[in-house]
C-alpha positions as CSV (number, residue, x, y, z in Angstrom):
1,X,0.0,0.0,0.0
2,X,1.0,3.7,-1.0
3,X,0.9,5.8,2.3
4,X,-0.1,8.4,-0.1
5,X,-3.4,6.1,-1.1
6,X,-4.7,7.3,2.8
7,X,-4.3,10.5,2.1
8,X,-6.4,10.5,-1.4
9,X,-9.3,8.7,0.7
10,X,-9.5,11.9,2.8
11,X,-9.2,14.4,0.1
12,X,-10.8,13.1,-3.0
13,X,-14.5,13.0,-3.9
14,X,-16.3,10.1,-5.1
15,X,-16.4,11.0,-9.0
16,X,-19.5,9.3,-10.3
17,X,-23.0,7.3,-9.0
18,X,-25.1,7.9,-6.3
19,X,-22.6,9.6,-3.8
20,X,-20.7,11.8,-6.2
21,X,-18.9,14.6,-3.9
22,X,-18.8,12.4,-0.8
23,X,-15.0,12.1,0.1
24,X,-13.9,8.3,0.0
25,X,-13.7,8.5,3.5
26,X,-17.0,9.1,3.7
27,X,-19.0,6.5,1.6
28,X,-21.1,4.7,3.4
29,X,-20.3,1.2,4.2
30,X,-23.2,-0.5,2.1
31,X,-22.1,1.4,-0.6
32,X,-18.5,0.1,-0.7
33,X,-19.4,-3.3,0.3
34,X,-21.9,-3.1,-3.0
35,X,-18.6,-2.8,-5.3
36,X,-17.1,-5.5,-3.6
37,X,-19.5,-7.9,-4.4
38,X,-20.6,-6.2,-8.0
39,X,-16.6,-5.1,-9.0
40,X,-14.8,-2.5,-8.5
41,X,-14.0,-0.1,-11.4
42,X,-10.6,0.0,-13.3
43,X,-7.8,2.2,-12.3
44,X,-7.0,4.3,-9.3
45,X,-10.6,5.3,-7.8
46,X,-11.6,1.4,-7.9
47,X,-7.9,0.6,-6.0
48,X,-9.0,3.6,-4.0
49,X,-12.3,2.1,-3.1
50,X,-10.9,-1.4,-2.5
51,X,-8.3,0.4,0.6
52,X,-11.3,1.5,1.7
53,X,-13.7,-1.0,1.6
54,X,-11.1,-2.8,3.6
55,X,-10.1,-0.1,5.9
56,X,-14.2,0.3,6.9
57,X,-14.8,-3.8,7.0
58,X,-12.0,-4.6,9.2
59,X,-13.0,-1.5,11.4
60,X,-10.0,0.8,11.0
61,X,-12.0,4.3,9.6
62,X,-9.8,6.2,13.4
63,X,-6.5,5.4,11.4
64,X,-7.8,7.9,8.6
65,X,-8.9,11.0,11.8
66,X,-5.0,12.3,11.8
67,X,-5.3,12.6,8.0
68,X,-8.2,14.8,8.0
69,X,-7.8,18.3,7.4
C-alpha cells in the first residue's frame, strides 16, 4: 500500500454514481461493500475504493482522523 493512497481517501470526492462529492472517507459502508460484491472499477478510484472497503470492513476508519484536514 502507498501511504499516499490514505491521504487520497481523505481528500478526494467520489467521481461518479449515487454519492458523487462524498470524500472516499465518507462513503457509506453498504455502498462500498456493494462494489465489492458487484466489481470494482478500473484504475485508481476502484484501487481507491478497494483500501477503503477494507479499511471500513476490518473497522480501522480512526487510522484515517490524523489525516483529515
Amino acid at each position: 500500500m502507498n501511504p499516499d493512497d490514505l491521504q487520497k481517501l481523505v481528500t478526494m470526492a467520489m467521481p461518479f454514481g449515487k454519492h458523487q462529492g462524498v470524500l472516499l472517507a465518507d462513503l457509506p459502508g453498504n455502498y462500498l461493500h456493494w462494489f465489492a460484491r458487484e466489481g470494482f472499477p478500473k484504475g485508481e478510484i476502484g484501487r481507491l475504493l478497494a483500501l477503503m472497503h477494507e479499511i471500513d470492513h476490518n473497522g480501522l476508519n480512526d487510522l484515517l482522523k490524523p489525516l483529515r484536514r
